[in-house]
C-alpha positions in Angstrom: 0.0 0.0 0.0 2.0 3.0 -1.4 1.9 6.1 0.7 1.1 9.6 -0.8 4.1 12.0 -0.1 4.2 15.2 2.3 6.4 17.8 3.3 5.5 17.6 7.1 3.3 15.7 9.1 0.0 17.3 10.1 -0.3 18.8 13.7 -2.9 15.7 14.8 -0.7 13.5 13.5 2.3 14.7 15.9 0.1 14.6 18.6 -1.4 11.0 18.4 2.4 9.7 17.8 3.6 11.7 21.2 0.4 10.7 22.8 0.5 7.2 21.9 4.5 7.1 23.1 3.3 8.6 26.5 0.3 6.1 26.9 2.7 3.0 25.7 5.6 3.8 28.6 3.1 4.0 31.2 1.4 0.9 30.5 4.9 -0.7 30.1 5.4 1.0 34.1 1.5 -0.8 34.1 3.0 -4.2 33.3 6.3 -4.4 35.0 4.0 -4.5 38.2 3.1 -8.0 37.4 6.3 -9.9 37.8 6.1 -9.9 41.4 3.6 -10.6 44.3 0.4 -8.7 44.6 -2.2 -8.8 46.5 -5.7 -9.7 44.4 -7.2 -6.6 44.5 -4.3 -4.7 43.3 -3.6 -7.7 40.7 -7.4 -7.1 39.5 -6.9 -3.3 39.2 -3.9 -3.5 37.4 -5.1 -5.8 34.6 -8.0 -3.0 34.3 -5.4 0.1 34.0 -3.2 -2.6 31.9 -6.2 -3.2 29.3 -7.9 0.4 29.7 -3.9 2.0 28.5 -4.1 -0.9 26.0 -6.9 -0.6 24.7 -7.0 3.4 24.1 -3.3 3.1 22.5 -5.0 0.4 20.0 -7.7 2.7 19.2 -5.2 5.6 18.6 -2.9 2.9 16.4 -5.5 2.6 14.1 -6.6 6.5 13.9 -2.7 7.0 13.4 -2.7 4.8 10.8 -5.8 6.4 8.9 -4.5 9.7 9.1 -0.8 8.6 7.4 -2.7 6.5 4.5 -5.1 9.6 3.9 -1.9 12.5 4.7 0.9 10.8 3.6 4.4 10.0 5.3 7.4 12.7 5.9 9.7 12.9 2.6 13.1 11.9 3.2 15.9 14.1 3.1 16.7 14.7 -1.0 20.2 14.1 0.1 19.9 10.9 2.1 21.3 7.4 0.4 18.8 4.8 -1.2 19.8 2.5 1.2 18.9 4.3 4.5 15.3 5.6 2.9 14.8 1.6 2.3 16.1 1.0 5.7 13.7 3.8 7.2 10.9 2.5 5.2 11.2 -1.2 6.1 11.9 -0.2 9.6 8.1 1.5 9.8 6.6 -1.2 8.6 8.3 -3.6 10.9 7.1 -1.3 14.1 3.2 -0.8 12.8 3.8 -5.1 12.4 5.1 -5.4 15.7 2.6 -2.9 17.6 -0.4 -4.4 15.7 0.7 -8.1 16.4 1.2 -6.9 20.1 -2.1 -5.3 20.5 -3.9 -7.8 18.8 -2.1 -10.7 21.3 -3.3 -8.7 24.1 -6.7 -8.3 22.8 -6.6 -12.4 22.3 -5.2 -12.9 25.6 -7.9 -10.8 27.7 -10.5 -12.6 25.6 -9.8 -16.0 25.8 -7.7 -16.7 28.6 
C-alpha cells in the first residue's frame, strides 16, 4: 500500500504519535507491576489500568494509521542514500507489524484466557 508524499506531518498527527508514546511507557510501568507478588485486588486493578492504557493506544494505532494512509508519510531528506530511505521504510513497517501483532495478542489474551 504506497503512501502519498508530504512535506510535514500534520499537527494531529504529531500529537497521536507523542500521545501514543506517553500512553505505551506507562502501561509498560502498568506491566512491570506483574512480575512480582500482589495482593488480588491490586492484581485485578492492574489488569484493568493494563487493558484500559491498552486498549486506548489500540484505538489511537488505528486512527494514526488512517491519518498517514489519507496525509501521507514525511519525505526523506533529498540528500539521504537509497539505502537508508529503504532501511527507514522497512523499519516502519516492521514497528506498525510489531505494535499491531502486540495489541492484537493482548486483545486475544484478555478474551480467551
Amino acid at each position: 500500500m504506497p503512501y502519498k508524499i508530504c512535506i510535514d506531518y500534520i499537527k494531529s498527527q504529531k500529537i497521536i504519535h507523542w500521545i501514543m508514546a506517553l500512553f505505551i511507557m506507562l502501561d509498560l510501568f502498568v506491566a512491570q507491576k506483574f512480575d512480582r507478588e500482589m495482593q488480588l485486588w491490586d492484581r485485578l486493578e492492574s489488569r484493568i489500568d493494563h487493558a484500559s492504557v491498552g486498549l486506548l493506544v489500540t484505538f489511537l494505532f488505528i486512527l494514526h494509521l488512517i491519518l498517514r494512509y489519507r496525509h501521507g508519510a514525511h519525505t526523506p531528506p533529498m540528500l539521504m542514500p537509497r539505502w537508508q530511505v529503504v532501511t527507514a521504510k522497512l523499519g516502519h513497517y516492521a514497528l506498525y507489524t510489531l505494535m499491531g501483532l502486540l495489541m492484537l495478542s493482548g486483545i486475544m489474551s484478555a478474551t480467551f484466557a
